[in-house]
C-alpha positions in Angstrom: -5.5 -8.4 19.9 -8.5 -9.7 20.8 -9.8 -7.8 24.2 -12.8 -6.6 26.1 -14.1 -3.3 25.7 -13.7 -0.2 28.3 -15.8 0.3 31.3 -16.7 3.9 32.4 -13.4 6.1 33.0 -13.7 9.5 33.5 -9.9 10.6 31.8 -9.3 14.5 33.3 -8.2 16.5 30.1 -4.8 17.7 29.1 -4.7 21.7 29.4 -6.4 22.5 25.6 -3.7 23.9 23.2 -4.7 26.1 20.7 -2.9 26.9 17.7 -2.9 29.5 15.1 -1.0 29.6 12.1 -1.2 31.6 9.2 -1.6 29.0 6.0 0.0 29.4 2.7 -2.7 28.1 -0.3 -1.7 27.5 -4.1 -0.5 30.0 -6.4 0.8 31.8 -3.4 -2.0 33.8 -1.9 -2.2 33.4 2.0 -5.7 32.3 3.4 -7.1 34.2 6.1 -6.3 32.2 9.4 -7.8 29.7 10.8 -7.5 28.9 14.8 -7.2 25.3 15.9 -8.0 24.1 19.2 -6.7 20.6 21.0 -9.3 19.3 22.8 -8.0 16.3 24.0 -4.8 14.7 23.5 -4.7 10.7 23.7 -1.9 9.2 25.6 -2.6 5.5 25.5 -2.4 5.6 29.0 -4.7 4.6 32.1 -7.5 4.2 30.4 -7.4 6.5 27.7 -7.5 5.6 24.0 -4.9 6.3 21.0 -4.8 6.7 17.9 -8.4 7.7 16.2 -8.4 6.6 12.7 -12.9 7.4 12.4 -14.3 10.7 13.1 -17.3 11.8 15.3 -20.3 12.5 15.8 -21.8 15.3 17.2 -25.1 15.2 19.8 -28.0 18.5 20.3 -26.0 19.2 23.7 -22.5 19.4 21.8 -21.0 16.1 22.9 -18.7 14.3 20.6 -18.5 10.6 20.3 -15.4 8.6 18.3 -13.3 6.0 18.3 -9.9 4.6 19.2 -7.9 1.6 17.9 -5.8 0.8 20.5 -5.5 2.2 24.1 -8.7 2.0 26.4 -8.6 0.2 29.6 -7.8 -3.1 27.9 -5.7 -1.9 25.5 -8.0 -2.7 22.5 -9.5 0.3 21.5 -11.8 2.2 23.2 -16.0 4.3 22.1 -15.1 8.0 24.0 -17.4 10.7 24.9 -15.8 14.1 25.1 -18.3 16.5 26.6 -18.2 20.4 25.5 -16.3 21.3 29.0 -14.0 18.8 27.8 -14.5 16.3 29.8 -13.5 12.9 28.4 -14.9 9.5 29.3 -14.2 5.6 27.6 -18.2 4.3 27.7 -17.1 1.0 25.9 -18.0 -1.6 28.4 -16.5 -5.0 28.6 -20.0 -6.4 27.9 -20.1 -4.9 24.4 -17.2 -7.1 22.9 -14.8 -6.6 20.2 -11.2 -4.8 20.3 -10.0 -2.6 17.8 -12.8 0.1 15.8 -11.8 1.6 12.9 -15.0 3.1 12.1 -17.3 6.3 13.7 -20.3 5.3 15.9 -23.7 5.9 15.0 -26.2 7.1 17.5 -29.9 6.4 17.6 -31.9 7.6 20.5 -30.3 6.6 23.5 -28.5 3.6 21.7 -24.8 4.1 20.1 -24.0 1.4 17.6 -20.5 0.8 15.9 -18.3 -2.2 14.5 -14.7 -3.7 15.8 -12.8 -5.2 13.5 -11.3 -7.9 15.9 -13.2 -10.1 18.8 -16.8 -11.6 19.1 -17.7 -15.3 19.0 -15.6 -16.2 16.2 -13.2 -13.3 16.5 -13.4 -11.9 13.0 -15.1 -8.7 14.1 -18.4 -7.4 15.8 -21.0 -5.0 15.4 -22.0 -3.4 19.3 -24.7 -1.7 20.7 -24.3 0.6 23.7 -26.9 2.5 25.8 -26.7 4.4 29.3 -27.6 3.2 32.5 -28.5 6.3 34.8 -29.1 4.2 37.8 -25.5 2.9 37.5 -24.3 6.1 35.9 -22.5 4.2 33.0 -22.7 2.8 30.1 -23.8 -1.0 29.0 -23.5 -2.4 25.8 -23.9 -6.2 24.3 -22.7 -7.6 20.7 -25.3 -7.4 18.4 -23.7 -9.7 15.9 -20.1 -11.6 15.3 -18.9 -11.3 12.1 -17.2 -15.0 11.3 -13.6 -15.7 9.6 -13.4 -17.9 7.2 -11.4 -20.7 9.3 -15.2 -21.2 10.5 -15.9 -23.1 8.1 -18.6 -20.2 6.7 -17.1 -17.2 6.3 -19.3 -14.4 5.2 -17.6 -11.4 7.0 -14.4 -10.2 7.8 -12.9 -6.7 8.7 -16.0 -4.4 9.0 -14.1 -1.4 8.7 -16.9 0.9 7.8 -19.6 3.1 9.3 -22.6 2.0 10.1 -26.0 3.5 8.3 -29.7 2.6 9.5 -32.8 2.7 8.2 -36.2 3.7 9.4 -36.7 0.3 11.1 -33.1 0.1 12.6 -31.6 -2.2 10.6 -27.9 -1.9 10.2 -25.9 -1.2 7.1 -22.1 -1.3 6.5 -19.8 -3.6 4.4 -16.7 -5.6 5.1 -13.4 -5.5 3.0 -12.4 -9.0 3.0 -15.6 -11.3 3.9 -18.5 -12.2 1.3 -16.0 -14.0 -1.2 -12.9 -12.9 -0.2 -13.5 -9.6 -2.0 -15.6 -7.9 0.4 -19.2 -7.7 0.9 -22.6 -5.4 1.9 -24.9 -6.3 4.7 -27.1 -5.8 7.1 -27.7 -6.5 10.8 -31.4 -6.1 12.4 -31.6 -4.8 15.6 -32.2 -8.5 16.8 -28.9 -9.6 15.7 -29.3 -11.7 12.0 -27.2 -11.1 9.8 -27.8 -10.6 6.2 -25.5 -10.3 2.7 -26.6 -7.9 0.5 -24.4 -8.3 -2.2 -20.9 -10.5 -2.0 -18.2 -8.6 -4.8 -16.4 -10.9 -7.3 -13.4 -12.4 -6.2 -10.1 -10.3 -7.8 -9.2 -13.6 -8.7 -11.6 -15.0 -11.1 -12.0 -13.8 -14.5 -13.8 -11.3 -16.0 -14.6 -9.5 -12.6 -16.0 -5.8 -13.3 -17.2 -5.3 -10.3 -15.9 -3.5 -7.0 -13.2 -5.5 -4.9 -12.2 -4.1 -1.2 -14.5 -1.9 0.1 -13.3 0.4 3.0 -16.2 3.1 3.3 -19.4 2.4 4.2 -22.6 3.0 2.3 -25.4 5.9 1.8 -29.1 4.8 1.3 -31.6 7.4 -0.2 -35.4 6.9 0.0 -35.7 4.0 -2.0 -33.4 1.8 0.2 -30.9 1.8 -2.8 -27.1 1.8 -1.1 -24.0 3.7 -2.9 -20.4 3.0 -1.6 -17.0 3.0 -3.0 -14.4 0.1 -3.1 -10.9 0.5 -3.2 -9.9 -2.3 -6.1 -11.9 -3.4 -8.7 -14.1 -2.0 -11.5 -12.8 -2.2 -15.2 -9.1 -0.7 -14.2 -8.7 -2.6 -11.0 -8.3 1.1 -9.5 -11.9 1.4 -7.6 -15.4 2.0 -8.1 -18.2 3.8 -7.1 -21.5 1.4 -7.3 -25.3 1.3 -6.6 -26.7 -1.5 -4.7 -30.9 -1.7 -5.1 -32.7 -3.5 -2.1 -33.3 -6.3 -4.6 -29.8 -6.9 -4.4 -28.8 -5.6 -7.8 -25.0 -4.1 -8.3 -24.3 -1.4 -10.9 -20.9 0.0 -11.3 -21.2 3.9 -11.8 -18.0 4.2 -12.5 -14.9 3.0 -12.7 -11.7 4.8 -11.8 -9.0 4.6 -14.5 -6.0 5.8 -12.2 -3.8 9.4 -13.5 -6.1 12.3 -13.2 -9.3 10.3 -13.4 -7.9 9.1 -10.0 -8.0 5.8 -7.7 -8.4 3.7 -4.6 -11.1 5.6 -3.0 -11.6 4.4 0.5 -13.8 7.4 2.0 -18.0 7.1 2.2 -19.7 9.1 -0.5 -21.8 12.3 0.2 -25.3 12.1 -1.4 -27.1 15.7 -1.7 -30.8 16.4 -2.2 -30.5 15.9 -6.1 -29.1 12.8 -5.9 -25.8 13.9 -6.9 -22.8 12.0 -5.1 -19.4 13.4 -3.6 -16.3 11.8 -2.7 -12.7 11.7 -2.8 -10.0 9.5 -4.2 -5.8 9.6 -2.7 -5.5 12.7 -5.5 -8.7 14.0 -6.5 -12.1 15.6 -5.2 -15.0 13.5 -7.4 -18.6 14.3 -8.1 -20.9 11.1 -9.8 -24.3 13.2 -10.9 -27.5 11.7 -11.1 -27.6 11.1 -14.3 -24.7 8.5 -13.6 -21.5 11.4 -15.2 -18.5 11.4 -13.1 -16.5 14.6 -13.1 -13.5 15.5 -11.2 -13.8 18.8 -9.2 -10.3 19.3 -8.1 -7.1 17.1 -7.9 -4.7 18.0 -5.0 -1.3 18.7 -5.7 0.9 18.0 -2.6 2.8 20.6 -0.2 2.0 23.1 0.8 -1.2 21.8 -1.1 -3.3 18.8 0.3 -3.3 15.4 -0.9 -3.9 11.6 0.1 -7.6 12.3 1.1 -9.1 9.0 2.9 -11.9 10.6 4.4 -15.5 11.5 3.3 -16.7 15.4 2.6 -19.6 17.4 4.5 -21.3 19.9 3.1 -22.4 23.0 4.5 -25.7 24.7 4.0 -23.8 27.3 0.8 -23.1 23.9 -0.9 -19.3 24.4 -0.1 -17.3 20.9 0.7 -14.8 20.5 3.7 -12.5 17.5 4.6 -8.9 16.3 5.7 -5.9 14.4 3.9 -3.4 12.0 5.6 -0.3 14.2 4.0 0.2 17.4 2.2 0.0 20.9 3.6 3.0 23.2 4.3 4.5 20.4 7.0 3.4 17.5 4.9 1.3 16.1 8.2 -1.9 16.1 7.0 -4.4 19.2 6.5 -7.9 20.7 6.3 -9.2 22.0 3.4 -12.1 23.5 1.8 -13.6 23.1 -1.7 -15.3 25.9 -2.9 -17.5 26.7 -6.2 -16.8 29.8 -8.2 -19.4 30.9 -10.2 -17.0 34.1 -11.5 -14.5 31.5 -12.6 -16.7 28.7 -13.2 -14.8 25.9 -11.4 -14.2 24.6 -8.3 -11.4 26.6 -5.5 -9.9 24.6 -2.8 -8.2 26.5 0.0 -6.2 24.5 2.9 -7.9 26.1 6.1 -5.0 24.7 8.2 -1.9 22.5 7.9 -1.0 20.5 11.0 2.5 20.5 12.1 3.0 16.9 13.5 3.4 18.7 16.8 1.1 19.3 19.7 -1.3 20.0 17.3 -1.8 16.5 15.3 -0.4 14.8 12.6 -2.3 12.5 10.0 -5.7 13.2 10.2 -7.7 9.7 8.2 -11.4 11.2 9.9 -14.2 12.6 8.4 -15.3 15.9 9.8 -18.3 17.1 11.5 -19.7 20.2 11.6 -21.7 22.3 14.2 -24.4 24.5 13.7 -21.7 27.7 14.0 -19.6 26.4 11.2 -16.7 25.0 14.0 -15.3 21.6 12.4 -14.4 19.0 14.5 -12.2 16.0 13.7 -9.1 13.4 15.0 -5.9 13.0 14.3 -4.1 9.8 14.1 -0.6 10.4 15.6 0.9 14.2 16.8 -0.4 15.7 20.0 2.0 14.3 23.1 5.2 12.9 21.2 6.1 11.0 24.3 3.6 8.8 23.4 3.3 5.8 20.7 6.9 5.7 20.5 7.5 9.2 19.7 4.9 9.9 17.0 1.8 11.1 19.3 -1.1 8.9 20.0 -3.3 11.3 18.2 -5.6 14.5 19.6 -9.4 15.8 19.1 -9.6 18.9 17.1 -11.8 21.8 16.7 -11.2 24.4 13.6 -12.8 27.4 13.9 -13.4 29.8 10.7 
């Protein structure tokens, strides 16, 4: 699995589908349609990536930049750039190293930075650095660091899954679900490639363990360096835990999930607002942690036509309100978008499903966090759906946009 990253390939864009269905919510009112548009639709083929597990980001000039985990021109994954006339173009370079990113890029300046879970000098996983070449009119791009297996004989890191936060100097944030221990770890890289860990989590094994075990999501840091991420085992129930890392290297569980309606297994990054207040989601439920360390759960989904199995984190818009995706649930059981509301009438929290995906042309399974523009348009991947000729019949995945 281990292969080279993509040069430049500019991929000429399917025709854009768009899609507009009428969505059924809970309790049986009808939500005011929403109109999804395709645009892109992965094929796996010549170049092109398939199947985005990350989300994007979003640039001032309205480009989009993801991920794929397979496809590319090597087959192992590729970094795309899908321009606003959709236009879409693999920039992972050969030089940059790794196969295989499961997490969304992060873009500094004129550098874009992300992780591969596979390849580098001891093949257990890089974190890359890309930047644009106008002479050559592509992108380059080097390994910044190699994460290293433990069959090297010191095996700190293993399967960065996550997404990458920086701080005002550059240095590099994420966590890996099975290095440190065995249990996962937090670290950082500096822009001059060493390699730090943060924090190592207690190995499942051993007794007495409290703390988190597994994390998938990455990390937020507020402006006292402290880090908060989720992990999807440990903490007093074995069910997850939400925890607060101080740059002195410090751990704190702020809570632990106790499974049922409390819920479990979180595997999304948190969403940190101005107050300090944190956001996230679990496979059943919509969670807040406030500052004061008191976790409350906002809404628990309840399957079709309803959402459920959320594996990606929230964003906020400027009213407060909370959008994201789930893996299954809506009225097809593919996968939806849905909204989280607050009602001060009712005093509680509303969740409407903006739009169920079919498993069609559309998209199925959508694991990505969603971005917003400054119009209110969402933007997000699916996983599988979009050409079902593709990825032995289940779609190789597809770029949305969700319009309000």
């Amino acid at each position: 699995m281990d292969k080279a990253g993509s040069s430049l390939t500019t991929i000429i864009p399917k025709l854009h589908l768009v899609v507009v269905v009428a969505l059924l919510v809970m309790a049986g009112q009808i939500a005011r349609a929403q109109t999804l548009t395709v645009l892109h639709t992965f094929t796996g083929e010549n170049g092109d990536g398939a199947t985005p597990y990350a989300g994007m980001i979003l640039d001032t000039e309205g480009n989009l930049y993801g991920t794929t985990e397979f496809g590319g021109e090597w087959g192992g994954g590729s970094v795309f750039k899908l321009a606003p006339d959709g236009t879409l173009q693999d920039i992972w370079p050969a030089s940059a190293g790794g196969s295989q990113p499961l997490a969304a890029v992060l873009k500094i300046k004129n550098n874009i930075y992300g992780t591969a879970i596979a390849g580098g000098q001891f093949d257990g996983g890089t974190v890359f650095d890309l930047w644009y070449v106008p002479k050559r009119n592509r992108y380059w791009g080097k390994t910044l660091y190699s994460f290293c297996v433990l069959s090297c004989g010191y095996g700190y890191y293993q399967w960065p899954t996550s997404d990458l936060v920086a701080d005002a100097d550059g240095n590099l944030y994420g966590t890996t679900r099975y290095g440190g221990n065995g249990s996962g770890d937090v670290y950082q890289v500096s822009l001059d490639g060493t390699g730090t860990v943060l924090y190592a989590f207690c190995p499942e094994w051993q007794n007495g363990c409290t703390d988190g075990s597994e994390p998938m999501a990455g990390v937020v840091r507020d402006a006292d360096g402290n880090l908060y991420g989720t992990t999807y085992y440990g903490g007093t129930y074995n069910s997850g835990a939400v925890f607060e890392l101080t740059p002195a290297g410090t751990e704190t569980v702020l809570h632990s999930f106790e499974g049922g309606a409390d819920g479990e297994y979180p595997s999304a990054d948190l969403l940190r607002d101005a107050q300090g207040n944190l956001y996230g989601t679990t496979l059943g439920t919509i969670f807040e942690i406030t500052a004061a360390g008191v976790e409350n759960v906002l809404y628990t989904f309840q399957g079709p036509p309803d959402a459920i199995g959320s594996q990606a984190g929230l964003t906020r818009d400027a009213r407060g309100n909370l959008y994201g995706t789930t893996v299954y649930g809506g009225v097809y059981d593919e996968g939806a978008v849905f909204k989280l509301t607050y009602s001060k009438k009712q005093k509680t929290y509303i969740e409407q499903v903006l739009y169920s995906f079919t498993g069609g042309t559309d998209g199925a399974n959508p694991y990505s966090k969603l971005v917003m523009d400054k119009a209110g348009n969402l933007y997000g991947t699916t996983e599988q759906g979009g050409d079902l000729s593709d990825c032995y019949g289940r779609g190789c995945g597809t770029v949305f946009e969700l319009t309000p």
